[in-house]
C-alpha positions, 0 to 999 in steps of 0.5 A, a space after each residue: 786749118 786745111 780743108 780736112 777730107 771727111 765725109 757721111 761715108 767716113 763717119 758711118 764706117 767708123 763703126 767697121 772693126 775690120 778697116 783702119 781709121 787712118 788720119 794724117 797730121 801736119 806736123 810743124 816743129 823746131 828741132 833747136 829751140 833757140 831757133 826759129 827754124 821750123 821742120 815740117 812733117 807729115 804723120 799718120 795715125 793708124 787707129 786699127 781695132 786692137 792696136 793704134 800706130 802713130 809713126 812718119 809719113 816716110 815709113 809708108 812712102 818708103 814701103 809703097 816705093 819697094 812694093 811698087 818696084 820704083 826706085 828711091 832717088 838718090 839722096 833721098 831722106 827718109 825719117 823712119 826713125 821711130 814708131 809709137 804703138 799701143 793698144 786700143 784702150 790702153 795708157 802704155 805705150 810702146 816707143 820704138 827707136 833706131 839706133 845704129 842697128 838696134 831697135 830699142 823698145 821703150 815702154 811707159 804709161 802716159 795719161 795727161 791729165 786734162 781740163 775741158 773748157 767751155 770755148 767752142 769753134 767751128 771749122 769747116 764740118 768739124 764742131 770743136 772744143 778745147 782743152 788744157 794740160 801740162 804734160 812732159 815739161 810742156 803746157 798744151 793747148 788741143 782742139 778736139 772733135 766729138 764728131 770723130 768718136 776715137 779718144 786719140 791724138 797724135 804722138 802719146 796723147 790721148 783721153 778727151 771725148 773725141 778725136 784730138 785735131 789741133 795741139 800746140 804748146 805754149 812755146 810754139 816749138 810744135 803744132 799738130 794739125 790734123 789735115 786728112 782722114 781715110 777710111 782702109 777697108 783692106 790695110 796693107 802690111 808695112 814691111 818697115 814698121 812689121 820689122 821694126 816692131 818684130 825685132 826690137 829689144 825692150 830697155 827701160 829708161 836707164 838702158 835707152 838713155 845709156 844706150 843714147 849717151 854711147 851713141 852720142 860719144 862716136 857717132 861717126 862709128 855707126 855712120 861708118 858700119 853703116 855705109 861701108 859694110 859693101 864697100 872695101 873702102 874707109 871713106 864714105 859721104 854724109 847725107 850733105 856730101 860730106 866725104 869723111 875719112 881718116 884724116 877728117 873723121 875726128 872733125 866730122 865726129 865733133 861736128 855730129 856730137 855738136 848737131 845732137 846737142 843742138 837738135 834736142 828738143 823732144 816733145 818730152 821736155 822733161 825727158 830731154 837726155 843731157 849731153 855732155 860738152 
C-alpha cells in the first residue's frame, strides 16, 4: 500500500466541522470481466459536515483548469460522468449519472451488512482490522481504520467503526486503496459537481434503466448532438479519431452498442442493465 499522507495535525482537525476531510483512493477495475485488463483511476472522498461526495478525481482537475484559465489540451479524456452524495449519517444515496444531456438522479438505501473479524494489521501509522460482507452481487473484503473517526468508504460503502482504507472483491474485478488524506480549511465550490447536483432530474429504478436502454439503442445520436450543436457540418470524430459520417454512421453506431455491452461491469453486480443483442 502507498505511503498514505497523515499527520498529528490531521487527526486533531478531524473534529473541525467547517473544514472538508478529503481522502483520495486509487481506484483499480476492469471495465470487461473477461478481461484482464486493468483501468486505473483516482477518486476523491469529500466528507464535508452535513453532506459526503464521492466522485472522479477528473471533476476537480477539470474545475482547477478553468478556474485557473489554463487550457485543457486536446484530446484530453475526462471521466465526469457520475457523482455519489448523501448526508452525513444517513443510508440514502444519491447517484448522479450523465446521460446525453440530462443528469439522471437515482436515489436508493444502501446498508451492507458487515462482519467484523479478529485479523489486524499495521500499515504504516494506520492500525487496521478487517471486515466481510456480500453486497450488490459481490463478496467484499475491507480494511478499516478506527484511527480515522468517519464510518465511510468509497463508492456506497459505509457502517464500521472507522474509516474504510482498503476494499476489494473476491473477483479481483475492483480494489479501493485509500492513498492520500487533506484536511481543506476554505473548500472551494466545484462548478461541475454544483451543476450536475443543481440540474439533475429524479428517476426511480424503472425510469433510469429505461433511460439506459434508449441510450443504448443510438448512441451515436447523442455523439452526433453533442459535437455538432457549433458546427454546419454532419461529420465529426470520436475521441480515438474516428471521422463518422453518413456513410459509416450505422457502423459506427454498432460498434458503440458492441463496447456497452462489453464495458458492463458495475460494482453493482446484481444491478447490471441487460442489453440486448
Amino acid at each position: 500500500m502507498k505511503k498514505i499522507l497523515l499527520t498529528t495535525v490531521l487527526l486533531t482537525g478531524f473534529a473541525a466541522k467547517a473544514q472538508t476531510h478529503r481522502f483520495i483512493y486509487d481506484v483499480e477495475y476492469k471495465k470487461d470481466s473477461t478481461q484482464n485488463i486493468i483501468t486505473k483511476e483516482n477518486y476523491h472522498l469529500d466528507i464535508e459536515s452535513k453532506i459526503i461526495k464521492y466522485y472522479p478525481r477528473d471533476f476537480f482537475v477539470g474545475d482547477s483548469l478553468v478556474t485557473q484559465n489554463l487550457p485543457i489540451t486536446e484530446g484530453s479524456k475526462f471521466n465526469t460522468s457520475h457523482i455519489i452524495a448523501h448526508k452525513s449519517g444517513s443510508a440514502d444515496y444519491d447517484y448522479f449519472d450523465v446521460l446525453e444531456n440530462v443528469v439522471l438522479k437515482l436515489s436508493s438505501k444502501n446498508i451492507q451488512n458487515w462482519k467484523l473479524t479478529t485479523e489486524k494489521k499495521k500499515v504504516k501509522n494506520l492500525n487496521l482490522q478487517k471486515a466481510t460482507t456480500n453486497w450488490g452481487g459481490r463478496n467484499w473484503t475491507a480494511w478499516f481504520t478506527t484511527d480515522i473517526p468517519f464510518q465511510e468508504g468509497p463508492y456506497k460503502f459505509h457502517g464500521l467503526p472507522g474509516l474504510i482504507t482498503e476494499l476489494y472483491d473476491n473477483k479481483g474485478d475492483y480494489k479501493f486503496e485509500l492513498v492520500k488524506t487533506q484536511n481543506l480549511a476554505n473548500p472551494k465550490a466545484n462548478m461541475y459537481i454544483d451543476y450536475m447536483i443543481g440540474n439533475s432530474v429524479a428517476v426511480d429504478e424503472k425510469k433510469y434503466k429505461d433511460s439506459k436502454l434508449k441510450y443504448y439503442d443510438a448512441p451515436i445520436n447523442y455523439l452526433r448532438n453533442a459535437t455538432t450543436q457549433t458546427q454546419s457540418s454532419e461529420e465529426f470524430y470520436l475521441n480515438d479519431g474516428t471521422k463518422v459520417g453518413q456513410n459509416n454512421s450505422r457502423e459506427v453506431n454498432e460498434r458503440l452498442k458492441g463496447n456497452i455491452r462489453k464495458y458492463n461491469n458495475p460494482i453493482e453486480l446484481d444491478k447490471a442493465i441487460k442489453y440486448p443483442l
